[in-house]
C-alpha positions as CSV (number, residue, x, y, z in Angstrom):
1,X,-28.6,49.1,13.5
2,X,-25.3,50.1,12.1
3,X,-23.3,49.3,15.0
4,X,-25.0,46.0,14.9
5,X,-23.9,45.7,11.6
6,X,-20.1,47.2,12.5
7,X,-19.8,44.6,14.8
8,X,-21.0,41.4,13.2
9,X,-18.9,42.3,10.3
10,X,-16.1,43.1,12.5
11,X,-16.3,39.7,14.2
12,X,-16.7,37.7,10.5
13,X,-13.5,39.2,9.8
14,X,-11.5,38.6,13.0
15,X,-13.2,34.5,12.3
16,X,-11.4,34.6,9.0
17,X,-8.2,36.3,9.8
18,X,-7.7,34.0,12.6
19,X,-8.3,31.0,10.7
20,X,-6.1,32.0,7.7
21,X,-3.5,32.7,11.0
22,X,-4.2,29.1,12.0
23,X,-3.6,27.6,7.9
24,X,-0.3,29.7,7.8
25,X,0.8,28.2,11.1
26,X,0.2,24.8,10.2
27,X,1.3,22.3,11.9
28,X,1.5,23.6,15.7
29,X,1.7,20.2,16.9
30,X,2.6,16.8,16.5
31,X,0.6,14.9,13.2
32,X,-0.2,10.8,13.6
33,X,0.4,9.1,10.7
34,X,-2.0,6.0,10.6
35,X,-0.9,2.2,9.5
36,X,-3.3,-0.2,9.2
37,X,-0.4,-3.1,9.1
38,X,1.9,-4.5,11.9
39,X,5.6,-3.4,12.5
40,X,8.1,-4.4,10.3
41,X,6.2,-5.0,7.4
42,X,6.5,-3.0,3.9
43,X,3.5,-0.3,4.9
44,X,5.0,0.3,8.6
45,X,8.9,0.7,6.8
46,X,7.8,2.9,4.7
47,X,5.6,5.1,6.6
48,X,8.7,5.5,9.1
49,X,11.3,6.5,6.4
50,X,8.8,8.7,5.0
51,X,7.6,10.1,8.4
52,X,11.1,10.9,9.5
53,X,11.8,13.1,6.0
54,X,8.3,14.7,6.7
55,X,8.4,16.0,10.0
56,X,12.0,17.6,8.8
57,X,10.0,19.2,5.6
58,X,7.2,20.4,8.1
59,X,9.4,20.9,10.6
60,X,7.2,18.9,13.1
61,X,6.7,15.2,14.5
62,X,5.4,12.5,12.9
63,X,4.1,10.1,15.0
64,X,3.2,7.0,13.1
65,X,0.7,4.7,14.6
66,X,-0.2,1.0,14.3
67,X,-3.8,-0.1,13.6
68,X,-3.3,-3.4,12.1
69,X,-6.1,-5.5,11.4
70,X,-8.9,-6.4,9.2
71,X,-7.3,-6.2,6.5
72,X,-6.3,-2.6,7.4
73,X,-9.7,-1.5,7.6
74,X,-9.6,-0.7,11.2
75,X,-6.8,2.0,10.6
76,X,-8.4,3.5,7.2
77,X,-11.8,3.9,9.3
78,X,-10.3,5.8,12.1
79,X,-8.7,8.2,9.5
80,X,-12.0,8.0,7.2
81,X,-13.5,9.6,10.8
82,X,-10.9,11.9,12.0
83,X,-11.2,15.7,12.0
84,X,-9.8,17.4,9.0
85,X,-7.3,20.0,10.2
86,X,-3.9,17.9,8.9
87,X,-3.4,16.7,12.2
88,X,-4.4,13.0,11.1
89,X,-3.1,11.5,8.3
90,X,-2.6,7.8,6.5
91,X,-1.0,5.5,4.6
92,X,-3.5,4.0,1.7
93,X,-3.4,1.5,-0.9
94,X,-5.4,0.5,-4.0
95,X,-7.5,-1.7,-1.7
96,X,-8.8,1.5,0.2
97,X,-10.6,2.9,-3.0
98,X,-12.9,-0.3,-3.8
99,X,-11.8,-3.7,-2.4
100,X,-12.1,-2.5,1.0
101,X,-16.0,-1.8,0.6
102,X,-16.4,-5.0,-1.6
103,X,-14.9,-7.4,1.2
104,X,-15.9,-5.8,4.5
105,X,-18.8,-4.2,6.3
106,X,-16.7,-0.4,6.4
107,X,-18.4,2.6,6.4
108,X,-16.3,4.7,4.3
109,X,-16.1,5.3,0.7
110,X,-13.7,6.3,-1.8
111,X,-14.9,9.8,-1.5
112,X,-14.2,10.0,2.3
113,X,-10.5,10.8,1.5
114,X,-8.1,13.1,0.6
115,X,-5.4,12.2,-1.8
116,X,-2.1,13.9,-1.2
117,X,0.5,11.8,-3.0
118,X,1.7,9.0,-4.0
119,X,4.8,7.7,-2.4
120,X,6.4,4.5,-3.3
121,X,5.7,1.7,-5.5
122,X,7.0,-2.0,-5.7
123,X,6.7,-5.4,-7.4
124,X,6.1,-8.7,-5.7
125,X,8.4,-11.6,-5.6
126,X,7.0,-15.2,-6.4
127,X,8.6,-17.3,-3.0
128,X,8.4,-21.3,-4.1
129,X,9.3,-24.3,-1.6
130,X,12.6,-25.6,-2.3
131,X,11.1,-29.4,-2.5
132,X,9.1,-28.0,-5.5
133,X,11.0,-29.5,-8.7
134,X,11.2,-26.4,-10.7
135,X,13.3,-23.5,-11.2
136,X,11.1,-21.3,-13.0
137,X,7.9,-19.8,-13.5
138,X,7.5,-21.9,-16.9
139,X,8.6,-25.3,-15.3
140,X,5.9,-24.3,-12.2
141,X,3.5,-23.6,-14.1
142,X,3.6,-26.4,-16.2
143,X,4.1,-28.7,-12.5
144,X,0.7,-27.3,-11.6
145,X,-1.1,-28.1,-14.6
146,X,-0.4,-31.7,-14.3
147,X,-1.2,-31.7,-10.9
148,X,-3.4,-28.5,-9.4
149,X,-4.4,-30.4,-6.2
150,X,-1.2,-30.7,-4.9
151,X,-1.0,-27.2,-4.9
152,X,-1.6,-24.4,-2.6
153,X,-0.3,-20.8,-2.2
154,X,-0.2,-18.6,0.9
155,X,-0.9,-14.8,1.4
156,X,-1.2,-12.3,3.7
157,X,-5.1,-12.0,4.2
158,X,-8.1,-12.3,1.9
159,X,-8.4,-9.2,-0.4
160,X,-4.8,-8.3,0.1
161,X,-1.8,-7.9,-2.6
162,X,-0.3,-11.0,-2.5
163,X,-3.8,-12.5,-2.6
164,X,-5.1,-10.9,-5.7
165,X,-1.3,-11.8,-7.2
166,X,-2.1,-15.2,-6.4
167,X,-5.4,-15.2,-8.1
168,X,-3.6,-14.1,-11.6
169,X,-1.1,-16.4,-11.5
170,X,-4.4,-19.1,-10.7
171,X,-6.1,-17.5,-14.0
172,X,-2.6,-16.9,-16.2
173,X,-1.7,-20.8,-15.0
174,X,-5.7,-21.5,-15.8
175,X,-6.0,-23.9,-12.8
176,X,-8.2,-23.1,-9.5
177,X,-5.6,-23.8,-6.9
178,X,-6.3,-24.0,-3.1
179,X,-5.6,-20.3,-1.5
180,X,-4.9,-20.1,2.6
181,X,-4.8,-17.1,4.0
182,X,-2.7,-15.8,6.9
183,X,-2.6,-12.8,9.0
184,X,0.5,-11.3,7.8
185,X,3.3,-11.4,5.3
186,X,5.5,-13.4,7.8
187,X,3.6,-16.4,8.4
188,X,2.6,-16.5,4.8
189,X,6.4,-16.7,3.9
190,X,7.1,-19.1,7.1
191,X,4.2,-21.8,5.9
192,X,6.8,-21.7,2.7
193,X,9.4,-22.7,4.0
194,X,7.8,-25.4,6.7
195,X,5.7,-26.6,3.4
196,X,2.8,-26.1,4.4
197,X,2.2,-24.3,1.3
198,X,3.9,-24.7,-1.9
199,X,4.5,-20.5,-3.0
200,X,3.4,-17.3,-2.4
201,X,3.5,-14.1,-3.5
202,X,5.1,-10.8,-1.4
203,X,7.0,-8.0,-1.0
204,X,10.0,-7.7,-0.6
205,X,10.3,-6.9,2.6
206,X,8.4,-10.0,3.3
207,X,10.3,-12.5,1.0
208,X,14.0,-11.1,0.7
209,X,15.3,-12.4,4.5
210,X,14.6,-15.5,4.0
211,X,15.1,-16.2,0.3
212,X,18.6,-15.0,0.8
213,X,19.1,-16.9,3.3
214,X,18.2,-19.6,0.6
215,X,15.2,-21.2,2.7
216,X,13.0,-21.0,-0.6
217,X,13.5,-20.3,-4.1
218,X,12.9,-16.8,-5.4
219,X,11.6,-17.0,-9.0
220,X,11.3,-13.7,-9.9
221,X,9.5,-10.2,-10.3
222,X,6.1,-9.2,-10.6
223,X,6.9,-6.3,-12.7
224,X,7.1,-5.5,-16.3
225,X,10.9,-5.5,-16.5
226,X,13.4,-7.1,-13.7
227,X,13.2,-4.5,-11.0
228,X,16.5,-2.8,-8.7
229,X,14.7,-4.2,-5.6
230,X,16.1,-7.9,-6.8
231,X,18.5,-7.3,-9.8
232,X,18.9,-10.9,-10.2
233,X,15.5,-11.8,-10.3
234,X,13.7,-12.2,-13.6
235,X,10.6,-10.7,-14.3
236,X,8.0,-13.1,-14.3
237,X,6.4,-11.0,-17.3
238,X,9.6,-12.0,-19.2
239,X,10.3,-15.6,-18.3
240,X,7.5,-17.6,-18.7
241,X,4.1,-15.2,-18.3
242,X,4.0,-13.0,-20.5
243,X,1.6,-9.9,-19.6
244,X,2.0,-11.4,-16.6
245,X,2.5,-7.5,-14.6
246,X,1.6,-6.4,-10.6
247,X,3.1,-3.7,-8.6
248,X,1.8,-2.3,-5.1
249,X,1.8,1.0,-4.3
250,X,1.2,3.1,-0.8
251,X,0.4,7.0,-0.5
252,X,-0.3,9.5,1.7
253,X,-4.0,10.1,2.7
254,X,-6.3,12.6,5.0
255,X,-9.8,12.6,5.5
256,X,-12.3,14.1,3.5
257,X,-12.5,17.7,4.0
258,X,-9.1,18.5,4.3
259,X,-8.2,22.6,3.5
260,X,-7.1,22.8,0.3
261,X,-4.0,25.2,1.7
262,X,-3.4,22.2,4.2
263,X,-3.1,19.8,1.3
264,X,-1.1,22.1,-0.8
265,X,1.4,22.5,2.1
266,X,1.2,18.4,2.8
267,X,1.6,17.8,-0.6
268,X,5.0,20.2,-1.0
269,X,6.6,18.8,2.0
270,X,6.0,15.2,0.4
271,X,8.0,16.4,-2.4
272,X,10.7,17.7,-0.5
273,X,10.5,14.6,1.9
274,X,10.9,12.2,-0.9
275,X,13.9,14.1,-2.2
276,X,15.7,12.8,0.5
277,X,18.9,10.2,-1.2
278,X,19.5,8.6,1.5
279,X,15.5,7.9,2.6
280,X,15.2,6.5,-1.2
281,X,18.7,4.2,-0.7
282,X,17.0,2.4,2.4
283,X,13.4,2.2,0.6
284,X,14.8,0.5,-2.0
285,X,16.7,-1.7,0.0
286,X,13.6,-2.5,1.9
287,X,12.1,-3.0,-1.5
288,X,10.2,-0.1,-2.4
289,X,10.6,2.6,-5.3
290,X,9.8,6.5,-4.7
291,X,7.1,7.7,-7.3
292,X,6.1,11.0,-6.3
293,X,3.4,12.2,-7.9
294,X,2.9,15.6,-10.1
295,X,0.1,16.6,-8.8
296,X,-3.0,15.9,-6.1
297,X,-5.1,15.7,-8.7
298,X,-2.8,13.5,-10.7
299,X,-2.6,11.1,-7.6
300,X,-6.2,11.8,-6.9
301,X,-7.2,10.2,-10.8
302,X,-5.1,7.2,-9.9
303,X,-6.2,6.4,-6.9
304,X,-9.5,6.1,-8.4
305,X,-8.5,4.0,-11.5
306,X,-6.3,1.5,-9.8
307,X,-8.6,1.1,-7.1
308,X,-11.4,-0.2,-10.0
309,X,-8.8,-2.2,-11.4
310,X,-8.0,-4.1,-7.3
311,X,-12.2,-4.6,-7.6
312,X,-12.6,-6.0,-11.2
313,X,-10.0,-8.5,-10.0
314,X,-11.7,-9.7,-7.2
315,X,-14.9,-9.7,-8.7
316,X,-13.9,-11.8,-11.5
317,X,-12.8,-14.4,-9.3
318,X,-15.8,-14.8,-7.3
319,X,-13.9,-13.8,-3.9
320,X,-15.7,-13.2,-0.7
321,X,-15.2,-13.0,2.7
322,X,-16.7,-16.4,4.6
């Protein structure tokens, strides 16, 4: 009876030692970092910087992964299903805690995550055909009040950032204006310059190439004050609409379940990752800001509140997947 005893506590003990060994040796191997949007984009830029810095602060690979598609759905439900050891993680936005759930048929939730940090954040820029006669947000807006059904605006999907821009500017402009959707922040910004649509809202990653290459106008800045991702662009908020604010953000996500000495260590080596000068230089040249958050719990509170704020949106503007 006592050796019985002896030897199961024996073995609950060697179970606990060797996974504390296992914690304190994380990571062993390689960690895939999920994107749910194609190459080239804002999410996929920013997951590489960041990825690079990260595998140096954890002093392992990052392997970031494509998953784009339904609206990035397809990548958040492989993460939302992924064993959590560390070894999977992903890049989430507001739409991930609310809009996601609202618009498609996912099986995840808000609570099927862990938060880790937040990384960057960034405005939109308001893209406008160059036939359009107007060289400001007031002059647009008064344009499409005189005439809303000769307007249309582009996006980059149904549920998406630029889309729920696009449906403030319809309320703040208090006309219903025709929305088409593409499936990505190129061909929103291309069907700009063609004319097949008239604007568009996007990041700057998406809307910088071209608008300095002058192919559209560039109006201004979603955010509250003119931003250093486009110095010379006015803030929208300033110039014609007032209250008129928007900014994106991405952050790093694992699936639910995650150690909490795994997500201490992930959310340390973010720090140290988004230290990095010359990883913040090319963000913000690819139009995004570093906003590292204090804590997870800080990040995990925000995630939750802006991800309401993404759902009221859309629910107040009777949106729905057809």
């Amino acid at each position: 009876m006592k050796k019985s005893f002896l030897l199961k506590t024996t073995l609950a003990s060697l179970s606990i030692l060797a996974a504390s060994t296992a914690l304190a040796a994380y990571p062993e191997k390689p960690i895939t970092l999920l994107v749910g949007y194609p190459a080239g984009g804002a999410a996929d830029l920013t997951a590489r910087l960041f990825a690079d810095n990260l595998g140096k602060a954890l002093n392992q690979t990052i392997v970031v992964e494509n998953k784009p598609g339904a609206g990035a759905t397809i990548s958040t439900s492989n993460l939302a299903r992924a064993k959590p050891d560390g070894y999977t993680l992903g890049i989430g936005t507001a739409n991930t805690f609310g809009v996601d759930q609202y618009l498609y048929r996912v099986k995840y939730t808000p609570n099927d995550f862990t938060p880790i940090s937040q990384l960057v954040s960034s405005p939109l820029i308001l893209a406008v055909n160059k036939d359009i006669p107007a060289n400001t947000v007031g002059e647009l807006k008064e344009l499409i009040k005189k005439d809303p059904e000769n307007f249309n605006y582009s996006s980059s999907g149904i549920g998406g950032s630029p889309h729920i821009a696009g449906l403030m500017f319809e309320k703040a402009v208090g006309e219903e204006i025709l929305h088409v959707p593409f499936k990505g922040g190129a061909d929103s910004m291309t069907a700009i310059v063609s004319g097949e649509v008239k604007y568009s809202f996007g990041t700057a990653a998406s809307v910088l190439p071209l608008g300095k290459a002058n192919r559209y106008k560039m109006m201004g800045v979603t955010s509250a004050h003119a931003s250093p991702i486009a110095p010379d662009l006015p803030a929208l908020n300033e110039s014609g609409l007032p209250g008129f604010t928007y900014e994106i953000w991405f952050g790093l996500l694992a699936p639910k379940g995650l150690p909490a000495e795994i997500a201490d260590k992930l959310f340390a080596a973010t720090q140290t990752a988004l230290q990095n000068k010359e990883m913040r230089k090319k963000l913000l040249v690819e139009g995004n800001i570093v906003r590292a958050s204090g804590s997870r719990k800080e990040f995990g509170d925000f995630v939750q509140k802006r991800g309401a704020e993404a759902l009221d949106r859309l629910k107040a503007s009777n949106v729905t997947l057809n």
